[in-house]
C-alpha positions as CSV (number, residue, x, y, z in Angstrom):
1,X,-8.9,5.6,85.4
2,X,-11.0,2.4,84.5
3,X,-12.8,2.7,87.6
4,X,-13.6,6.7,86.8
5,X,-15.1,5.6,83.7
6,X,-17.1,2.7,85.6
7,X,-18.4,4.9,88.0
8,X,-19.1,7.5,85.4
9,X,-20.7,5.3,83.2
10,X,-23.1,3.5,85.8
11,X,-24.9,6.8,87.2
12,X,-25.8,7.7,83.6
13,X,-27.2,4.7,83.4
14,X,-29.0,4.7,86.8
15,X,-30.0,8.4,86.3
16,X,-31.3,7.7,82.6
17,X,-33.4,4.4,83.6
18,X,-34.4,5.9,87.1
19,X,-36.9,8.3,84.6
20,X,-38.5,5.8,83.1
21,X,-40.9,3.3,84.9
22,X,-40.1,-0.2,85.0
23,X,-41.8,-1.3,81.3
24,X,-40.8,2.2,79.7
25,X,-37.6,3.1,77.7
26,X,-36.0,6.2,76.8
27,X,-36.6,7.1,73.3
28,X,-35.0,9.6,71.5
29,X,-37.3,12.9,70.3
30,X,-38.7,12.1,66.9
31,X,-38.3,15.2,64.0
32,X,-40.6,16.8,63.3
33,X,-40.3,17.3,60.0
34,X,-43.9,19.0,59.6
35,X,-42.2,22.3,60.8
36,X,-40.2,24.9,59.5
37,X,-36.6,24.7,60.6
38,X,-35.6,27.3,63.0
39,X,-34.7,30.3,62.2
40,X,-31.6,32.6,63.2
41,X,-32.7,34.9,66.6
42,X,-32.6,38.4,65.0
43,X,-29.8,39.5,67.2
44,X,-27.9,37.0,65.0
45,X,-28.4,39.1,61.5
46,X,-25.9,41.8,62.9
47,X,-23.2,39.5,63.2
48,X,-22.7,38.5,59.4
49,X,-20.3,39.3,57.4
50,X,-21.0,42.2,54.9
51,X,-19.7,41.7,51.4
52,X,-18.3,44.7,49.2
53,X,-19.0,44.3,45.8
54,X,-16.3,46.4,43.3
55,X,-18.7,47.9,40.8
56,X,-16.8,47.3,37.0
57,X,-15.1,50.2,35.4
58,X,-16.8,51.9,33.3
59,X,-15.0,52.2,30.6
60,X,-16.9,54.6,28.0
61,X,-14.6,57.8,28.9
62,X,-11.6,55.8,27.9
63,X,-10.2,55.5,24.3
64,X,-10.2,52.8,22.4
65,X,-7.1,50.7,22.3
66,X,-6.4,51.4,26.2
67,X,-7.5,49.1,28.5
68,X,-10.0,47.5,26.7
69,X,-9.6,46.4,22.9
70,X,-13.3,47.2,22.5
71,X,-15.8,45.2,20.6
72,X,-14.4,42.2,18.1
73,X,-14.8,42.8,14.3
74,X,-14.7,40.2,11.6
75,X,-12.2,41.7,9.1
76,X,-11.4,38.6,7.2
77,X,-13.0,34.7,6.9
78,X,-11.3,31.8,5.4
79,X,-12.3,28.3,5.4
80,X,-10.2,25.6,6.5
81,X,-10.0,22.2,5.8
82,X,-11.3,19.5,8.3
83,X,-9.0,17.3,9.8
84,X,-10.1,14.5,7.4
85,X,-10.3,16.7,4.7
86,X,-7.0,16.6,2.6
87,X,-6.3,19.1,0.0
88,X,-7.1,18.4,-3.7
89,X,-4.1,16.7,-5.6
90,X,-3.1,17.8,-9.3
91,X,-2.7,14.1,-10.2
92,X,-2.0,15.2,-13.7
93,X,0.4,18.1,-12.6
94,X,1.8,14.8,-10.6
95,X,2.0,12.7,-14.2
96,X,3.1,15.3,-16.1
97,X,6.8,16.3,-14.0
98,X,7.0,12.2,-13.5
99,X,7.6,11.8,-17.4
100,X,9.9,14.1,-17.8
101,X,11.3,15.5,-21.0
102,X,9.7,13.3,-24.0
103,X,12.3,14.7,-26.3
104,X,14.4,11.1,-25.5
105,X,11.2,9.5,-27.3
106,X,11.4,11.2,-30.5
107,X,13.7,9.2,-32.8
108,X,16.7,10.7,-34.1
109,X,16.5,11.6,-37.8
110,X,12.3,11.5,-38.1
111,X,11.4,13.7,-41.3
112,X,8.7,15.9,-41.2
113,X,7.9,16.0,-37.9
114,X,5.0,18.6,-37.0
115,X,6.1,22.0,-35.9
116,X,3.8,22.1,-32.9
117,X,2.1,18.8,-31.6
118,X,0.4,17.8,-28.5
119,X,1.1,14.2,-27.0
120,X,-1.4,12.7,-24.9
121,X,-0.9,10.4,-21.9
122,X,-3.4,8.5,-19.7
123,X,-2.3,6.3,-17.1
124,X,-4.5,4.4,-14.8
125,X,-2.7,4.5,-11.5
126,X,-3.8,2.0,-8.0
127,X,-4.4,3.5,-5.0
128,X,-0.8,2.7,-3.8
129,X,0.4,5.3,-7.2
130,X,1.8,2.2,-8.9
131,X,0.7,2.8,-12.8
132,X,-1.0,-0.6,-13.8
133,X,-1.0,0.1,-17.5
134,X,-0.8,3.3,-19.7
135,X,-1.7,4.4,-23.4
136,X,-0.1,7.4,-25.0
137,X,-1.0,9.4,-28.4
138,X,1.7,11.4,-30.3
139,X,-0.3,12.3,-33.7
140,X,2.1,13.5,-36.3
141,X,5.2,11.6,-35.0
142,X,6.5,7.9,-35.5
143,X,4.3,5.2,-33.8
144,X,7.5,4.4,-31.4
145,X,7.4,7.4,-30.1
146,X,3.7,7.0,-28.5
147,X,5.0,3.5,-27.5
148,X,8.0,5.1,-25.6
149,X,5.5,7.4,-23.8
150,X,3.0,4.4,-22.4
151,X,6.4,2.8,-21.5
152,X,7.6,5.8,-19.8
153,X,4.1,6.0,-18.1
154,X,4.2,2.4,-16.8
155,X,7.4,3.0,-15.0
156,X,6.1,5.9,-13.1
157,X,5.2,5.7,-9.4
158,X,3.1,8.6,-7.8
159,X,2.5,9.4,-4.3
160,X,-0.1,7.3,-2.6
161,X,-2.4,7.2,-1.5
162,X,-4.3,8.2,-4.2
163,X,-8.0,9.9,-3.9
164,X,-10.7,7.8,-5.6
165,X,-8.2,5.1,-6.9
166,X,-8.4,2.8,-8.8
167,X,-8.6,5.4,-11.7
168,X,-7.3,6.9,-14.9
169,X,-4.9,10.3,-14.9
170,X,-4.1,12.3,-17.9
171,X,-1.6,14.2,-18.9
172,X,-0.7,16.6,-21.9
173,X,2.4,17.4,-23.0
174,X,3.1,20.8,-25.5
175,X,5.8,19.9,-28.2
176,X,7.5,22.8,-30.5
177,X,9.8,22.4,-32.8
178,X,13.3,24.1,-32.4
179,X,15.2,25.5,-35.4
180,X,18.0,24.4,-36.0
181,X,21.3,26.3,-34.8
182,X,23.0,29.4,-36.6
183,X,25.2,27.4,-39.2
184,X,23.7,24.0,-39.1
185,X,22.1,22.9,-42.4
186,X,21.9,19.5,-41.1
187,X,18.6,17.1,-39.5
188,X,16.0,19.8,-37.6
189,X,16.4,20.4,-33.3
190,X,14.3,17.5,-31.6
191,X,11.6,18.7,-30.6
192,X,11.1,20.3,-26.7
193,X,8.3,20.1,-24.3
């Protein structure tokens, strides 16, 4: 087979240099890329494929609801938060359940305590919801009794983190005064929140 390809090989060679004279080489064409490129012969146009096209459904006869939905309607818009947008936080909601019942602060015994009173409590919380100090106002009732609150306050944790922190929470707590019990003549009810 090596010889074949020897042969083979040496009268291309002999036939392709035999065309040229003796200081002449074979070059290849050279593009022309001046002219249009050649077109398809027009016997050539009936052999392509032809392409069906399904026209769309028309769907104006049909109902509503069918097929179709129809066009969209807004019916309703509501605004959502961003992702880095977290809702608003009752921080004095927040204070308010931490202190619980301040009937605990009212001393036993305390004359002439006010029938209905308002006690006031402002804490200023960190941005971890650690309470670094509080005050607290109980007008009408013993001076401990404020003191208990801002003690009460200091000991309360709320959820961090807290929005805009460091900064100062308030809370308001609604006191009545119970009556006493059917058949007790003694001390009045402590008062409830």
């Amino acid at each position: 087979m090596h010889r074949w390809w020897t042969a083979l090989l040496g009268s291309a060679l002999s036939l392709g240099l035999g065309a040229c004279g003796d200081n002449e080489q074979a070059l290849p064409p050279r593009p022309d890329f001046h002219r249009a490129p050649p077109t398809a012969p027009p016997e050539a146009a009936h052999h392509t494929k032809e392409v069906f096209h399904r026209p769309a459904p028309d769907l104006r006869d049909r109902p509503s609801g069918q097929d179709h939905p129809g066009p969209l309607r807004v019916t309703e818009t509501r605004e959502l938060p961003s992702m880095n947008e977290q809702p608003r936080r009752d921080l004095s909601a927040e204070l308010r359940t931490a202190l619980g019942d301040p009937s605990s602060c009212i001393p036993a015994g305390a004359a002439n305590l006010p029938q209905h009173a308002t006690l006031s409590v402002t804490a200023y919380v960190s941005i971890t919801g650690m309470v670094t100090r509080a005050t607290a106002s109980a007008p009408g009732f013993p001076a401990q009794t404020a003191t208990c609150m801002a003690r009460r306050a200091e000991s309360v944790h709320l959820r961090g983190p807290v929005p805009d922190a460091p900064r100062a929470v308030s809370a308001s707590l609604e006191l009545r005064a119970l009556p006493p019990p059917p058949g007790d003549a003694g001390t009045p009810a402590a008062a409830r929140p």
